[in-house]
C-alpha positions, -999 to +999 in steps of 0.1 A: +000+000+000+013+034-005-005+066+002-003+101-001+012+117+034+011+154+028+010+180-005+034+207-007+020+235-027+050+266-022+060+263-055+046+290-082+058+273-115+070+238-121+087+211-099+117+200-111+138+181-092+130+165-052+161+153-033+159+138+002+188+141+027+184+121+059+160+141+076+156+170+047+130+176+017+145+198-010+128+208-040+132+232-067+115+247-096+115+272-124+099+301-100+143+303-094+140+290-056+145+263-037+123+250-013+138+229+022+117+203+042+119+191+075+112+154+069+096+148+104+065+166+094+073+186+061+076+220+077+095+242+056+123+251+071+129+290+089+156+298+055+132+287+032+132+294+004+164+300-011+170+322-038+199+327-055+195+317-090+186+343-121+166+317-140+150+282-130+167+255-110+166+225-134+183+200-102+193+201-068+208+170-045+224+166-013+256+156-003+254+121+014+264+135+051+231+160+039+254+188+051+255+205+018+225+210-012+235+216-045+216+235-072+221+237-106+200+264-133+201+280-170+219+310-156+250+285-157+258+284-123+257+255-097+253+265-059+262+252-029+244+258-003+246+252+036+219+222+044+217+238+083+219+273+074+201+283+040+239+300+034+256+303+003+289+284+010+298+286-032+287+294-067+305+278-098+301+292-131+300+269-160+333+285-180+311+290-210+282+306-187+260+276-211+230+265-188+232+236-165+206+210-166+221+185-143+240+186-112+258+155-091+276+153-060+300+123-054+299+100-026+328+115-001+317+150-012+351+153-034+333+166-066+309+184-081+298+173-120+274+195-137+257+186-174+256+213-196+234+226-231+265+231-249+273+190-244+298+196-221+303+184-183+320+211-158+341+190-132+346+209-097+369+198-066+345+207-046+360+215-015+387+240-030+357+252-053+382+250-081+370+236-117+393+207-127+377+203-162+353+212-186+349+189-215+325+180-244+311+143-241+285+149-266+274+169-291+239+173-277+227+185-244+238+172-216+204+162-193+217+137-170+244+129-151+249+107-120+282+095-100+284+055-092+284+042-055+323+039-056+328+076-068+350+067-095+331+070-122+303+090-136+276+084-159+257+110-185+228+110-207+219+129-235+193+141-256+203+120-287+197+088-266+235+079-255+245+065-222+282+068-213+304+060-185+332+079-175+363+081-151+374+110-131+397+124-156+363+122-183+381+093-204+350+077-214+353+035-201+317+030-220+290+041-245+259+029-254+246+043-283+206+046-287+201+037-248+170+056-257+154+062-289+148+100-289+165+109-259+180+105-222+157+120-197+177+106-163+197+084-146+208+070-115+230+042-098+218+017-070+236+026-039+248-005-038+268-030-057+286-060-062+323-075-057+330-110-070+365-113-069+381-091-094+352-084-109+328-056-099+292-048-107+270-019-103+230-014-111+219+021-130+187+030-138+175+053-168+145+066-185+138+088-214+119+096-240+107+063-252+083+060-226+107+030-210+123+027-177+158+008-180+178-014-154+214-021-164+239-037-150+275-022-155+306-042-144+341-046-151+359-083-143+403-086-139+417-062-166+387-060-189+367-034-201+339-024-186+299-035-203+264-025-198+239-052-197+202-047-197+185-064-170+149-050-173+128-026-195+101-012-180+071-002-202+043+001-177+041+043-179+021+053-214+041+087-220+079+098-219+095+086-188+111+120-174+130+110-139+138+080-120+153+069-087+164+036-065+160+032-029+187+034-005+188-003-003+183-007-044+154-029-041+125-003-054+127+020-086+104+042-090+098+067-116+071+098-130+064+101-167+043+125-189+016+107-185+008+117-150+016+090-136+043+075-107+055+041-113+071+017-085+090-017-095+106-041-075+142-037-095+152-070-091+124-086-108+114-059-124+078-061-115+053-033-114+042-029-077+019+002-077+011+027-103-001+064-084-021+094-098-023+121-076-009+148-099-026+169-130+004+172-152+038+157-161+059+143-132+086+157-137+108+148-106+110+114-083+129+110-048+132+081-024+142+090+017+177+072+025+163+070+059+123+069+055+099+048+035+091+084+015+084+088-021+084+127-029+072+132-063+070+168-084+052+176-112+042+205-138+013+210-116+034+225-093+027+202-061+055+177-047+035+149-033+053+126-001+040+092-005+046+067+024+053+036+009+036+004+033+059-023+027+068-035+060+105-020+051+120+003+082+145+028+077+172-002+079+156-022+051+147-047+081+113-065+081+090-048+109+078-079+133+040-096+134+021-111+109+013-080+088+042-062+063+025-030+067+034-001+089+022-006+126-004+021+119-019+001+088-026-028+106-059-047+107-072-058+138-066-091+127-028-084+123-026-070+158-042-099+171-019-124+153+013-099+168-001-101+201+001-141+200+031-140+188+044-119+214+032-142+240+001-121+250-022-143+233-049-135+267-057-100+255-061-110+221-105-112+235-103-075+251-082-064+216-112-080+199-138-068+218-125-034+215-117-031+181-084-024+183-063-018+156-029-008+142-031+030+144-049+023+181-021-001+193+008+024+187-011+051+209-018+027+235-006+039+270-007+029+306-040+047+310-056+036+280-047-001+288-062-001+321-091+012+303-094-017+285-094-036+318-061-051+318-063-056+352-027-075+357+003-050+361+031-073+348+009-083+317-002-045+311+038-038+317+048-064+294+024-053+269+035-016+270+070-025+266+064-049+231+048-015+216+072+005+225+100-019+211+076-022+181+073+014+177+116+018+180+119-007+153+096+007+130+109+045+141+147+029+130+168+046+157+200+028+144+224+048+129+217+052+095+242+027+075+268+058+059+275+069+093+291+033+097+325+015+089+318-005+060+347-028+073+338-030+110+300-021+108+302-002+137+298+039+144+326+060+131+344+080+155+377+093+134+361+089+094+385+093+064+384+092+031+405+064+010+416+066-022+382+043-033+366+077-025+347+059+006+347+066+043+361+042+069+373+045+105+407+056+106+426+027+123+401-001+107+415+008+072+450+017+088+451-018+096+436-032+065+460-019+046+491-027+068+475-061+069+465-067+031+473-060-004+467-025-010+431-028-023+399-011-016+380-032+012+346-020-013+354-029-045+387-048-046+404-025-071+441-017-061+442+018-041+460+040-057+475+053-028+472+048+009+465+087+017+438+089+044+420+123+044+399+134+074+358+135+065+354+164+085+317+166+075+304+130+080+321+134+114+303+163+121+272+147+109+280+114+131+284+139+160+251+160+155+231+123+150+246+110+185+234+143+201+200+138+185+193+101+200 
């Protein structure tokens, strides 16, 4: 089940582009502003909105600490902007002032790619705020652009059709000519991917004017080139498909065509789950929360729509407990009474009964309300009490979401750096792996290509702000 949790209706010309951060909404639009969320109940934000453009924003996306938002318009310039703040911390001019239509931020925050009209792609170091490159990769606009999980590479998408996957330096590794017929519209890579060995896979998702979602898989074995391989196309959506997007665990696509509609597969099989019209015109942009089971979705008609998607997935990607794979508050009384026997409580399941109770009135339970219900026992009322409350922390998520954790050790990082794979570790974990190993990446296997460790003073300062928080 998914339904519609709330409307935003700030904007005063089109939608363009939704990005989530861990606990932010940002939109933007061609009314030249950007527009900031607080995801814990879509209040706009104090600094909001942000204005700082001369012409529409075309994208905007955060960095993956959620410290910094990026914007990107057809004055040419790309912005970055402070994610606590509302502060301009930077604005890049494309060298040929050309308007941007894309904007990406990699991984460990090191770079800043923007997609230009002229065909080119501007290349920032982002936290120097120096341009390392402009170059032409096509000789059509530039409309997409996304960087892959292991910040290494970079994909872009134009409006003749091509897909094409570059390094750092922008020496193209792959093209894929005619991706699709009439144009690129956008793409995006899994968060996650694959290492077999020497060999190294990646999922990216793109849609365009065809009317066709694609799901490819990219990868690269010992010394070889690397290939694109479709995996799924996606026809379910009647009109150009004009923005896509995974999940944080890469298990959902979802995506919003021309013909009003918002499409969400399962990206493995590449099965349609749910098909959703709540918007009048095109939709125009799609985001899924890293940390949330949100779906914000914009559209021509100027309204971003947040969508709460029922699946039973928490903000871990866990399965919530009981019978039912909804959300807590979308339970039947049936499921409660199934959770309640499989909890042990299986003597209240005649009061629940009797009183109707279901989902949304289990999770406001309290001690009053229970002895209400003429739970006269004070252990069972107490044990009862304490199964929602660990119910309503599991469905809440209060781990720490999975960036903020070594990927070698799994646990909290307390000292992050960044390698030379362009991901974040704990400082003596990877200090050890590499005294201890061949001088490989622990993510993707690939020989590092140095054993330089640089401080991640903002996911540090993120880790530190979360900790305060819990």
């Amino acid at each position: 089940m998914v339904s519609v949790v709330v409307t935003l209706r700030h904007h005063t010309d089109e939608v363009s582009c939704c990005a989530f951060s861990p606990s932010l909404l940002a939109t933007s639009s061609g009314d030249k502003t950007l527009r900031v969320y607080n995801t814990t109940d879509f209040s706009e934000l104090p600094f909001s909105p942000l204005s700082g453009h001369g012409y529409g924003v075309h994208c905007c996306c955060f960095s993956s600490c959620g410290s910094y938002l990026l914007s990107c318009s057809t004055d040419g310039s790309a912005i970055a902007w402070s994610s606590e703040t509302g502060e301009v911390l930077a604005v890049l001019q494309h060298p040929g002032r050309t308007p941007l239509r894309a904007c990406a931020l990699a991984p460990d925050s090191s770079l800043l790619l923007a997609g230009a009209c002229d065909g080119t792609v501007a290349l920032w170091d982002f936290p120097s705020r120096t341009l390392r490159r402009c170059s032409a990769v096509s000789e059509d606009s530039v409309v997409a652009c996304c960087f892959s999980p292991c910040g290494q590479m970079f994909v872009t998408g134009c409006t003749h059709g091509d897909l094409k996957l570059w390094d750092t330096d922008i020496s193209v590794l792959h093209a894929e000519k005619d991706a699709h017929d009439l144009g690129v519209a956008c793409c995006n890579f899994a968060p996650q991917f694959n290492v077999d060995g020497c060999c190294v896979e990646f999922r990216l998702a793109s849609c365009g004017q065809d009317s066709q979602l694609k799901i490819w898989i990219v990868s690269q074995g010992e010394g070889a080139a690397f290939v694109m391989k479709l995996l799924h196309t996606l026809s379910s959506q009647s009109a150009p498909v004009l923005s896509c997007a995974f999940s944080s665990d890469g298990e959902l696509v979802v995506s919003g065509s021309v013909d009003k509609t918002v499409a969400l597969y399962d990206a493995n099989l590449g099965t349609l789950l749910y098909t959703l019209k709540q918007h009048d015109r095109y939709v125009t942009a799609v985001a899924l929360s890293p940390t949330m089971p949100w779906i914000a979705t914009g559209s021509m008609d100027r309204a971003v729509n947040v969508w709460r998607i029922g699946d039973g997935v928490s903000r871990t990607g866990r399965k919530l407990p009981g019978h039912s794979r909804l959300l807590v508050a979308d339970w039947s009384e049936e499921d409660v009474q199934t959770w309640l026997c499989e909890e042990g409580l299986q003597e209240l399941v005649s009061i629940f009964k009797a009183n109707n109770i279901d989902g949304a009135e289990l999770s406001q339970l309290n001690k009053a309300a229970a002895t209400e219900l003429g739970i006269e026992s004070l252990g069972l009322r107490g044990r009862l009490l304490r199964k929602i409350e660990a119910l309503k922390a599991e469905e809440s998520g209060s781990e720490a979401p999975d960036e903020f954790l070594c990927p070698i050790t799994r646990e909290l990082m307390k000292d992050p750096v960044i390698a030379a794979d362009g991901y974040s570790y704990e400082r003596e974990s990877i200090e050890n792996w590499i005294r201890g190993k061949s001088k490989t990446s622990p993510m993707t296997n690939l020989p590092l290509q140095t054993t330089l460790l640089t401080p991640n003073r903002s996911l540090k300062t993120a880790i530190t702000r979360w900790k305060s928080s819990q």
